[in-house]
N, C-alpha and C positions, 0 to 999 in steps of 0.2 A: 303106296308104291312098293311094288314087290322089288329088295335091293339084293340082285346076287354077288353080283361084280364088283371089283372096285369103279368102275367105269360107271356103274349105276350110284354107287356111294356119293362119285363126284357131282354126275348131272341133279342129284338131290338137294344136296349143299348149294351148289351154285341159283336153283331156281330156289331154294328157300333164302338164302343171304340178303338178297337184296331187301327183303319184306320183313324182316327180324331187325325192326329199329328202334326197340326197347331193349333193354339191360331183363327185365321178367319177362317179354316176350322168348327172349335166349333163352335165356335158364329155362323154362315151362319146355321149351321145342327141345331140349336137349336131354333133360330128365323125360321127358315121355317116350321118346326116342331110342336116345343111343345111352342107354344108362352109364355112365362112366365115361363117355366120348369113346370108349375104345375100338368101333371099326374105323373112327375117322385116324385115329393114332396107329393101327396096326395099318393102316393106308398109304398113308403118309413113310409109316419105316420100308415098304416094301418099295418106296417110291427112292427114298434115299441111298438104294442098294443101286441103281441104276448110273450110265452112265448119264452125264452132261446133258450130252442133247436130246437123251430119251426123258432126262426129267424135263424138261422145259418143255417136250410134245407132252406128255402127260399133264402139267399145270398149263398150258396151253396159254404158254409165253416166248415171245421168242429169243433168239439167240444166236447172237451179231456176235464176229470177231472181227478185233481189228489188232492188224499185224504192222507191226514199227513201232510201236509207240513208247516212246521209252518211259521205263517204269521201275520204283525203286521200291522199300519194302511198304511203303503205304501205298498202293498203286490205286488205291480208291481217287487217294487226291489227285492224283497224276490224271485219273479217267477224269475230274472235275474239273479241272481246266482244259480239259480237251472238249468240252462241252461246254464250257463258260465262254469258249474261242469263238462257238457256231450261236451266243447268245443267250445262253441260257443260266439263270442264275439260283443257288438252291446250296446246299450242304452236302458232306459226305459222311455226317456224324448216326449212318444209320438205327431209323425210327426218332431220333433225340426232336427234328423238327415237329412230329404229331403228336409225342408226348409232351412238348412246351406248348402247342399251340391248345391243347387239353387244357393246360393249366394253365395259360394264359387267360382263356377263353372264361372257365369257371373259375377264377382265382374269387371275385367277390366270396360264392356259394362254399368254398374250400376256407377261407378264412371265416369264414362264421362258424363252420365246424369245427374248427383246427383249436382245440381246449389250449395247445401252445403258442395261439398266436400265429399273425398274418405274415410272419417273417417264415414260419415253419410252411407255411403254406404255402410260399413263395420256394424252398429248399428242399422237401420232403418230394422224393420218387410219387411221380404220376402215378404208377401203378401201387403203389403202397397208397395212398389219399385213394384214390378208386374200389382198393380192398378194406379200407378201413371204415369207408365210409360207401359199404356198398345195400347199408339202409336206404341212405337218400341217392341213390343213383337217379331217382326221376326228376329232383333237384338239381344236382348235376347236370344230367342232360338239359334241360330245361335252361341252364345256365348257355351251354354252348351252343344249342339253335336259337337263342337270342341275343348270343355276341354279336359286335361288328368290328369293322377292321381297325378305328380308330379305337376302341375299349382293348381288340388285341394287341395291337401295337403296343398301349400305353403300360397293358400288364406285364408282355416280353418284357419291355424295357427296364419295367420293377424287379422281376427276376431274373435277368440277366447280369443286374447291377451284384448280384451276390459271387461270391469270386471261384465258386466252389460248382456253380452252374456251368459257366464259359470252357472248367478246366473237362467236365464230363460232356458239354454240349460242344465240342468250339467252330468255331466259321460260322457262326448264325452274328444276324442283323435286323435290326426292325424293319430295316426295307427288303431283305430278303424273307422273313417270318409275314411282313404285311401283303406282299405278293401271292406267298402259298394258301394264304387263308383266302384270298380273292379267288385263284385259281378252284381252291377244294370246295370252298362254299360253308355256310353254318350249318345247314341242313344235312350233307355229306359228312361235316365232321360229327355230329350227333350221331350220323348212324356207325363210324367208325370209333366213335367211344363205346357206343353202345356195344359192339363187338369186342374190344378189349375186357367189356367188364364180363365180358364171359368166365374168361381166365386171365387178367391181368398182370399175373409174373411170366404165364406161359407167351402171353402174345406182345410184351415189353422186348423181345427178342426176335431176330430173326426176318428182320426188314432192311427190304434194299439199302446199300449202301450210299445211295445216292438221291434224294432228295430234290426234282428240279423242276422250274417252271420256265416258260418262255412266252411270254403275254399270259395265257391265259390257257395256255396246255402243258398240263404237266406229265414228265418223266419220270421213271421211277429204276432204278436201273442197279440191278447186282454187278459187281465186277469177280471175277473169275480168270484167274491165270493160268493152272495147273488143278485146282481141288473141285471139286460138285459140289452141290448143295449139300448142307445138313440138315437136320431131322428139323430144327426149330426154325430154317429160313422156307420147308416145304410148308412146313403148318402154319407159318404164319401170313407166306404168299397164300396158298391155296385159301385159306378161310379172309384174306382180306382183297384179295383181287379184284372180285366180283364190286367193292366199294370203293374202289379207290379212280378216281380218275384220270384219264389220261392211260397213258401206255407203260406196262410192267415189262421188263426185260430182263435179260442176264445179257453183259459183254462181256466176254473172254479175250483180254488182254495176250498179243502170244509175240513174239523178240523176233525179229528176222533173223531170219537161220541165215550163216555166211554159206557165199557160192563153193561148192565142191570144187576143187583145183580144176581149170580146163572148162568149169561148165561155163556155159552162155546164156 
């Protein structure tokens, strides 16, 4: 494919993402490619110069305000009850619930690597176990399209029990962790590990703040009051969107403005 545009950059990435569900099928597509990733990064910066709603037509997400709703300096949480209200149950610890459901998923294959032990395996950064151990990524993977929701459950619950997890993850549950694993599937989650291990500290960043499901369709949703997107939630929407299920969004949180004296 002849790429001039950024516009062509995108429709690239998007039809390859979905078929890139190995950890060496990445890596191979990227190094033959775009050596360095850097038109998809000089992409992405020109993207971040933009306003609000031009980025979200560019990532080709949409972008709901909702005006009243009161909101304090976490207003993530404040949007998750405003969403728990209409049913829906999930986190606002953004990316924290795909990175435990990783290591939930693969905790067995992680503790047999882990030279320190299944407790380390249990507390050590997803993304750090993913780059340290990204010999056996087809292991890994392999771990997580063969999980199931009672094996994730059971390992959340192991590593949740460590005090140090809750205080960087908080508001997760095994009934809300056993939900999104239902909703995302094992097969979805391998191809979205499989994208992390592309670049793991780059793609540990920069995901919706909001985490939700409702039966069995999930949400995924930035909240936004005043600021745009940054560099790392463009990159890491853009190269995850295509995998993720259910529906990607930015809400823009905005304060009702008091009536001008006289107005009606």
């Amino acid at each position: 494919m002849d790429i001039k545009t950024a516009q062509d950059l995108k429709n690239y990435y998007l039809q390859k993402s979905l078929a890139l569900n190995t950890a060496e099928k990445n890596k191979n597509h990227y190094l033959q490619t775009y050596p360095e990733d850097l038109p998809h990064i000089a992409w992405c910066a020109e993207i971040a110069k933009l306003p609000l709603a031009e980025q979200c037509l560019q990532l080709d997400i949409t972008l709901e305000k909702i005006e009243g709703l009161p909101y304090g300096k976490k207003p993530e949480i404040d949007a998750l009850n405003h969403f728990s209200a209409q049913g829906f149950v999930g986190a606002y610890c953004e990316g924290g619930p795909v990175l435990l459901l990783i290591r939930s998923a693969a905790l067995d294959v992680l503790a047999q690597l882990n030279s320190f032990g299944r407790s380390d395996a249990c507390t050590r950064y997803t993304e750090a176990q993913l780059t340290i151990y990204k010999e056996s990524s087809e292991l890994i993977l392999n771990a997580v399209r063969n999980a199931d929701v009672a094996q994730v459950e059971s390992h959340f619950k192991e590593i949740y029990m460590f005090p140090q997890i809750p205080e960087y993850y908080p508001g997760l549950t095994e009934g809300i962790m056993s939900s999104l694993f239902a909703a995302i599937g094992a097969e979805r989650l391998t191809q979205i590990t499989a994208a992390i291990m592309e670049n793991p500290y780059t793609y540990r960043a920069g995901w919706p703040d909001l985490t939700m499901v409702k039966g069995l369709d999930m949400l995924w949703v930035e909240i936004k009051t005043t600021d745009r997107l940054h560099l790392s939630q463009i990159m890491t929407i853009f190269r995850m969107k295509p995998l993720l299920p259910g529906n990607v969004c930015v809400v823009q949180l905005t304060k009702t403005r008091p009536k001008r004296h006289g107005a009606k």
